[in-house]
SEMIKE-876286 format. One record per residue (C-alpha): residue in one letter; x, y negated, z. Coordinates in steps of 0.1 Angstrom, whole numbers, plus 5000, padded with zeros to 4 digits. Each point is the difference from the previous one (the first is absolute). Layout:
BEGIN
AXYZ;...
This chain:
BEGIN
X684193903285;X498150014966;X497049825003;X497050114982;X497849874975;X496549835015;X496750154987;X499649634985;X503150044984;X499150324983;X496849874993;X501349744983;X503050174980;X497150244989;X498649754985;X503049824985;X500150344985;X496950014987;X499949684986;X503550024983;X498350354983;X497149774992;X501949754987;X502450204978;X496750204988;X498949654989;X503649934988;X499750324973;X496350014988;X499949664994;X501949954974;X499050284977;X498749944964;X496650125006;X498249755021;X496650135004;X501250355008;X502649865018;X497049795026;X498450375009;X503550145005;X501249695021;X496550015022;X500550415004;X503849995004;X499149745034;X497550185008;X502250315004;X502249805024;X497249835020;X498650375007;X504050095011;X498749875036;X499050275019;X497149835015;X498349944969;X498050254980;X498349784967;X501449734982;X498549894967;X500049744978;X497149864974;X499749664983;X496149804992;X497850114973;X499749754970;X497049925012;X500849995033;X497350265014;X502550225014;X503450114998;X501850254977;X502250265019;X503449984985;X502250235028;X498650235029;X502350245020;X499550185034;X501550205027;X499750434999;X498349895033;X496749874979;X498050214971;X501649754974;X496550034972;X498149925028;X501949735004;X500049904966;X496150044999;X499049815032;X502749694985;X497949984967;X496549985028;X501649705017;X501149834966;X496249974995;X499949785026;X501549664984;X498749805029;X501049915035;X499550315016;X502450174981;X503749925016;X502150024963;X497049724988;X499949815026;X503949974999;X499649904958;X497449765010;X501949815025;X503350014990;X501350145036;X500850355015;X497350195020;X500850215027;X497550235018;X502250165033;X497150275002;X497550094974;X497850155025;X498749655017;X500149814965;X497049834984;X501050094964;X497950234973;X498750315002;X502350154977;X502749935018;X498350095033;X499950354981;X503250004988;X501149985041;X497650295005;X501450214972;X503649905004;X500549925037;X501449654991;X500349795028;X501649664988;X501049844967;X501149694985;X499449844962;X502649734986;X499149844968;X502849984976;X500549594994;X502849784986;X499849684993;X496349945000;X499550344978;X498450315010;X501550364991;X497850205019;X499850175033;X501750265024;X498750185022;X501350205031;X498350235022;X501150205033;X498550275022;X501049875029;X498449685018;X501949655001;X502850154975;X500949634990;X502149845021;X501549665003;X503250114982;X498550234978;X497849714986;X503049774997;X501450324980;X497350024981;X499149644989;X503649964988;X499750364982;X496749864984;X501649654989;X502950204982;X497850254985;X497549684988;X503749834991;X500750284977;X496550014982;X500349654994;X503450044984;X498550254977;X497349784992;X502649694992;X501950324981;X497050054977;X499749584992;X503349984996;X499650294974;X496749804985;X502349694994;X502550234986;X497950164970;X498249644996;X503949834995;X500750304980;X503149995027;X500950355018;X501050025038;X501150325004;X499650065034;X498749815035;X503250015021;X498950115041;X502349995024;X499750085041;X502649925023;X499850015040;X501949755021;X500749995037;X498749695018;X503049844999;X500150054965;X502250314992;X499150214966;X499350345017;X498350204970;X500349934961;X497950184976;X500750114963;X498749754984;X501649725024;X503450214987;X499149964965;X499049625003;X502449865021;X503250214986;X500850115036;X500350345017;X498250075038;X503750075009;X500949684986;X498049725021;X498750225030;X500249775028;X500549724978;X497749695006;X497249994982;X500749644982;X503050044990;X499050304974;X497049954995;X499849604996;X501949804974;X502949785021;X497949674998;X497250135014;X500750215030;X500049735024;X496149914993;X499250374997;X501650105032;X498549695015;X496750074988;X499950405013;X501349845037;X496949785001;X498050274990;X501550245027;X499249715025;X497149954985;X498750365005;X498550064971;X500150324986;X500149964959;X501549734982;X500349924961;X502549834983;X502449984963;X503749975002;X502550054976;X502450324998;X503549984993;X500950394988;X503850195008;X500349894959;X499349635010;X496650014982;X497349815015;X496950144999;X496649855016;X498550255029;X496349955017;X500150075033;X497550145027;X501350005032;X498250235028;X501449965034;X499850235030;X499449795037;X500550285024;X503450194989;X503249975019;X503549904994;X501750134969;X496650204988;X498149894968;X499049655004;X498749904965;X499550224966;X500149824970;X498150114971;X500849804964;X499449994973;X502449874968;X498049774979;X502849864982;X499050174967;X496949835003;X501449675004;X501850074966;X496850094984;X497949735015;X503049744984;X500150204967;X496250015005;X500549594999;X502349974971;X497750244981;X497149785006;X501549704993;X501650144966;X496150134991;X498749655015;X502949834974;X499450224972;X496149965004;X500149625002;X502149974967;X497850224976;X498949724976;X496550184990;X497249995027;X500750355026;X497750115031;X499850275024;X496150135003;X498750215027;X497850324990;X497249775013;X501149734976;X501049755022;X503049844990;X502650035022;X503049784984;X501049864970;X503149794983;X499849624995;X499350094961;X496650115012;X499249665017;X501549814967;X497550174983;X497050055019;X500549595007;X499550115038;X502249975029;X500850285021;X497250035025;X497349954976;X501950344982;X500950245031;X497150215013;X497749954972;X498550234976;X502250094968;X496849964980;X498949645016;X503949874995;X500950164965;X496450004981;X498649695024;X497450195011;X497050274985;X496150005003;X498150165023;X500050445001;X502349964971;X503450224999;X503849824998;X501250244972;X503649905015;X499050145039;X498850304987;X503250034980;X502049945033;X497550265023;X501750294979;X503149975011;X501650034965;X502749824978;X497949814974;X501349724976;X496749824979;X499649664985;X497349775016;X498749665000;X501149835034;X497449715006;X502149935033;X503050004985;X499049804969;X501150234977;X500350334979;X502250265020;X501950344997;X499150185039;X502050265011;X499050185032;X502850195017;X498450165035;X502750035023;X500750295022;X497950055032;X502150025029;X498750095038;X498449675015;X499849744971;X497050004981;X500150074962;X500649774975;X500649924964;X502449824984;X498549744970;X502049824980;X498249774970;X502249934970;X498449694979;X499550094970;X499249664983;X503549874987;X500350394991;X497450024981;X500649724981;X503850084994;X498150334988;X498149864974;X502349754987;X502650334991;X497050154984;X498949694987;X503949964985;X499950374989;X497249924980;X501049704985;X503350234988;X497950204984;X497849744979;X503249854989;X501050384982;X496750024988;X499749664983;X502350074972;X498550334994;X496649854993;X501349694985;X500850274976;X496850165002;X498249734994;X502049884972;X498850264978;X496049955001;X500649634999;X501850044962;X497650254993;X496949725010;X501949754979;X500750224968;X496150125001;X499249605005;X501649894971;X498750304978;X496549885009;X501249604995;X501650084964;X496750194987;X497149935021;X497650124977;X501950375003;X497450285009;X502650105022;X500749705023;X497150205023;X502350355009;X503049675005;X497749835027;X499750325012;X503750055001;X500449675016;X497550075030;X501650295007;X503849885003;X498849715019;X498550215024;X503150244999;X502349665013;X497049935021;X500550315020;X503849985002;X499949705016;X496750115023;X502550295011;X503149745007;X497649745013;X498650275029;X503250115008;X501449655007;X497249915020;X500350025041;X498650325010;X497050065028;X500350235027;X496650204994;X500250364983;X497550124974;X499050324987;X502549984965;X501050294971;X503449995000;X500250104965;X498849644997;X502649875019;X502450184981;X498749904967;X500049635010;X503750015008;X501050174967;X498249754983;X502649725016;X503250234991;X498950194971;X501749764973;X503850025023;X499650424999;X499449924963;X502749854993;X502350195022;X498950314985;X498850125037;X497150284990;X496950045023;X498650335005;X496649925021;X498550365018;X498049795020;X495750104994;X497449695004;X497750265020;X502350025029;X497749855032;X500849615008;X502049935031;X499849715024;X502849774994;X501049594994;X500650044962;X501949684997;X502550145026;X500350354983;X500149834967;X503349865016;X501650295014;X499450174967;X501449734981;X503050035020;X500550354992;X499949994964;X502149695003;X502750215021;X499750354968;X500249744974;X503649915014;X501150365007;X499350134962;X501149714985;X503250035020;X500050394991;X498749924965;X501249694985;X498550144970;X497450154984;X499550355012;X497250275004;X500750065038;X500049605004;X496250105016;X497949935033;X497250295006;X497449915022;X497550205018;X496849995020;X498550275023;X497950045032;X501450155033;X499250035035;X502049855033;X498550125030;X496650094992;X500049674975;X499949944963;X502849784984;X500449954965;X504250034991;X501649854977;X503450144985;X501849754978;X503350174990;X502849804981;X502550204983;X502649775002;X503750005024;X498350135030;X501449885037;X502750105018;X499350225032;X501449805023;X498049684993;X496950175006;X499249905031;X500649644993;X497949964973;X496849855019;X502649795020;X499649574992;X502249864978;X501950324990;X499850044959;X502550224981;X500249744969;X502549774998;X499949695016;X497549754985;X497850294986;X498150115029;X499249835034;X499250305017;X496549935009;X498550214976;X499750385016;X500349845039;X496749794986;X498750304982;X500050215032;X498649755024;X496949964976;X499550344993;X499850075044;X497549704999;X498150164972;X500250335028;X501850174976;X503250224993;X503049904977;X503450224999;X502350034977;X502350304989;X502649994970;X502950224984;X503149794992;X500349994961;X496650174991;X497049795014;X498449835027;X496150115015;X498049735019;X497250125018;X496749815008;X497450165023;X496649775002;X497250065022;X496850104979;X497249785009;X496750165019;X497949904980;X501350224970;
């Protein structure tokens, strides 16, 4: 004779049922891509199957406001056997209510389920005294949604019928709630692990989820997709399998199958627990397990469901995570010039051992101070660090500045780094010192300079030569006849040579000197005639011929004329070479033309200056070489290759513009634009 199935029994295969539809609900939507859409979805989609029961006729689902005055609605659904807006209205009235008298608060508040058997004798509010009267609900329940300490929100489940919850019904429920708060929390460690993804600049594609359900004495009974695609195995495959020995790496099935008996004996219904996975390939990946266990089903029905989830790829970038930091941690300790990392508050945050060297501080008297009080030792009262503000917006600046706290003259470069979800902002400052630099600097200029005097010297020995035979020649005149009427126009004569040698050698003598920093309003036609003055006798005699377009009524411009003086010196030095090299000879085109004019650079007046040598030119390819240090065309012992590399740097100090452009065989153009001074 067939026996039938018990009302219990049915009851409680109903609910297997339900809860394996809950469960593989939970399986699908929580591992979609969109994770806040993918919450409301999750909340309706178990809402859906909560409402399957025939005896309920309202389930919905809301989480706490912000501010914690109320809760926000995030799923609602009735029964055709309630007006479903007035539903929806009387749900927002009770949401009002973010006290004890509301069920869904006073659940949220406590952090346990409340269960009201019949509405009708209740104490609770108003509101949902006229929800009953509207609706004809009799009982209802509210779970909050925890796990692990954290709070998700709250369902709630109403009937119209009286004492609807029953013993089993609530042991149905409370294990439905915990995998339904299970699942939000996996989302949740979803969207951290995808935070530590973008910070790591690592990508985890996906969250791996997988539900199985065992028997109680530990058969796999159900196997869903993504177990399938994790573990390498079909359902047909391992059905009736035990559980440890697919789903547990060979060393460690004995504790795990030891640990879910005392569990089963225990009678607890959820359990938590990492193990490692060896696949069908014979890959071992690394599975978080929750474990929720059914007390009250019979032989060879569902005794456990497993829900895991695969956080081996998180391992990986956790470990490449450490490698990454220890590389940066490396790299960072090793930069030789003083490097910090500054919060948008300007605090600092870290920096290298460099730092400390410098700052003559040890570590604790560095971290968590103010940029400004470490780097310039401090400010007065109300007064502005020019360097915070330079770090408040947020953009890549490089800047020379004294250091006080560094002892020093620095190069700053501030790199902010990219934001990422939960670290603060934060800029990246690395001082270079600029004090051996400087003077490497100025000792190339200083050698530059001293290459020039020494072409210059013979060319005004020369120079001078001829006024000094001239003074003796008119000195003897006047010693032979003294009483000769006119020995007067010979003084004469003799004053003005003298002072003709006296402003040669004024000319070399400034020059040689070592220049000052400070810019003065200057004509530059002066500046241009002083330099002639040193190098007119060499064009002389080289037959060079000077064509000068350049009008004395041209406005002054704001310059260090000892340092333009140089760079000009250097360019006549560099078109003597090309036309004697093109001209050994005396010819007409063996010229230089320069000329003067006044333009305008954004809005700003420049004086430019064209000084065109008709000489070999320069072939195309070089071109972009020709500012580099130590790169000269002569041949070796001719040039150093200082000259246009100096030229350039001097003209940028000056905030001016030099470039050059040339045809090979015809002539070479340099081109110096000078700011015009304000006051002109």
């Amino acid at each position: 004779m067939i026996s039938t199935m018990s009302k219990n029994e049915i009851k409680q295969l109903q609910q297997y049922e339900r809860r394996n539809k809950l469960l593989a609900a939970i399986s699908e939507l929580s591992v979609r891509a969109d994770t806040h859409n993918n919450l409301n979805t999750l909340l309706q989609e178990c809402c859906r199957i909560l409402l399957e029961k025939e005896e309920f006729c309202l389930v919905w689902a809301g989480r706490r406001d912000a501010d914690g005055n109320g809760i926000t609605p995030l799923a609602a659904l009735t029964t055709t056997r309630l007006p479903e807006k007035d539903c929806l209205i009387l749900i927002e009235h009770v949401l009002t209510d973010m006290n004890e008298t509301n069920p869904a608060a006073c659940a949220l508040l406590s952090g346990n389920r409340v269960i009201i058997q019949d509405n009708r004798v209740s104490l609770y509010s108003t509101a949902l005294q006229e929800m009953v009267a509207k609706t004809g609900i009799r009982s209802c329940s509210a779970w909050p949604l925890l796990h692990q300490g954290q709070e998700y929100g709250v369902i709630s489940i109403h009937s119209d019928q009286a004492n609807a919850f029953t013993e089993s019904e609530i042991d149905f429920l409370s294990l439905a709630i915990a995998d339904i708060s299970l699942a939000l929390y996996s989302l949740e460690m979803r969207n951290k692990l995808e935070i530590e993804r973008d910070f790591n600049r690592e990508i985890i594609d996906t969250v791996q989820a997988l539900l199985v359900s065992i028997s109680p004495c530990g058969q796999i009974l159900s196997f869903n997709a993504k177990a399938e695609e994790v573990t390498g195995y079909r359902l047909q495959e391992i059905y009736r399998k035990y559980w440890v020995d697919v789903l547990m790496a060979p060393e460690y099935r004995a504790q795990s199958q030891t640990l879910v008996s005392e569990i089963l004996k225990g009678g607890n219904s959820n359990m938590n627990f990492q193990a490692p996975l060896l696949t069908k390939g014979q890959q071992l990946r690394t599975i978080k397990w929750h474990a929720s266990i059914h007390t009250e089903v019979q032989e060879n029905k569902v005794g456990i469901v497993l829900f895991g989830i695969d956080i081996s790829e998180q391992l990986k970038v956790d470990q490449a995570l450490n490698r990454a930091l220890a590389k940066w941690e490396n790299l960072f300790a090793s930069i030789q010039d003083p490097a910090l990392i500054v919060s948008s508050d300007n605090l600092i945050l870290d920096a290298n051992p460099a730092t400390f060297a410098a700052a003559r501080k040890i570590r604790d008297e560095v971290i968590g101070k103010k940029v400004c009080d470490i780097l310039h030792g401090g400010r007065a009262a109300g007064a502005i660090c020019p360097l915070e503000a330079q770090i408040q917006t947020r953009k890549s600046i490089i800047n020379e500045a004294e250091l006080r706290g560094l002892h020093g003259n620095y190069l700053i470069t501030l790199s902010p780094l990219a934001p990422t979800q939960g670290h603060r902002e934060a800029t990246l400052l690395i001082a270079r010192d600029l004090t051996e630099q400087e003077m490497m600097r100025a000792e190339s200029m200083r050698t530059a300079q001293l290459a020039s005097i020494g072409e210059l010297a013979a060319g005004v020995a020369h120079e001078i030569n001829n006024p000094i035979n001239g003074i003796i020649n008119y000195a003897q005149i006047i010693l032979d006849e003294p009483d000769d009427p006119d020995n007067r126009d010979n003084l004469y004569r003799v004053i003005k040579e003298g002072k003709r040698i006296a402003g040669i050698v004024s000319n070399l003598l400034d020059f040689a000197r070592r220049s000052e920093d400070s810019q003065i309003s200057v004509q530059l036609h002066d500046i241009l005639q002083n330099c002639l003055d040193l190098i007119e006798h060499q064009f002389k005699k080289d037959g060079i011929h000077l064509e000068l377009d350049v009008d004395e009524a041209l406005p002054s411009v704001l310059c260090n004329a000892q340092q333009i003086q140089q760079v000009l010196l250097n360019i006549m030095s560099n078109a003597r070479y090309a036309l004697n090299k093109r001209y050994p000879e005396a010819n007409p085109d063996k010229r230089i033309y320069i000329h003067g004019e006044q333009v305008i650079h954004n809005n700003k007046g420049f004086i430019r200056l064209t000084i065109i040598d008709y000489g070999t030119g320069i072939e195309h390819d070089i071109m972009d070489r020709l500012f580099d240090p130590f790169f000269s065309t002569k041949p070796t012992g001719e040039g150093t290759g200082l000259g246009l590399s100096i030229s350039h740097g001097l003209i940028m100090e000056n905030n001016g513009f030099l470039r050059i452009s040339s045809e090979l065989g015809h002539s070479t153009s340099l081109i110096i634009d000078l700011p015009i001074a304000e006051n002109t």
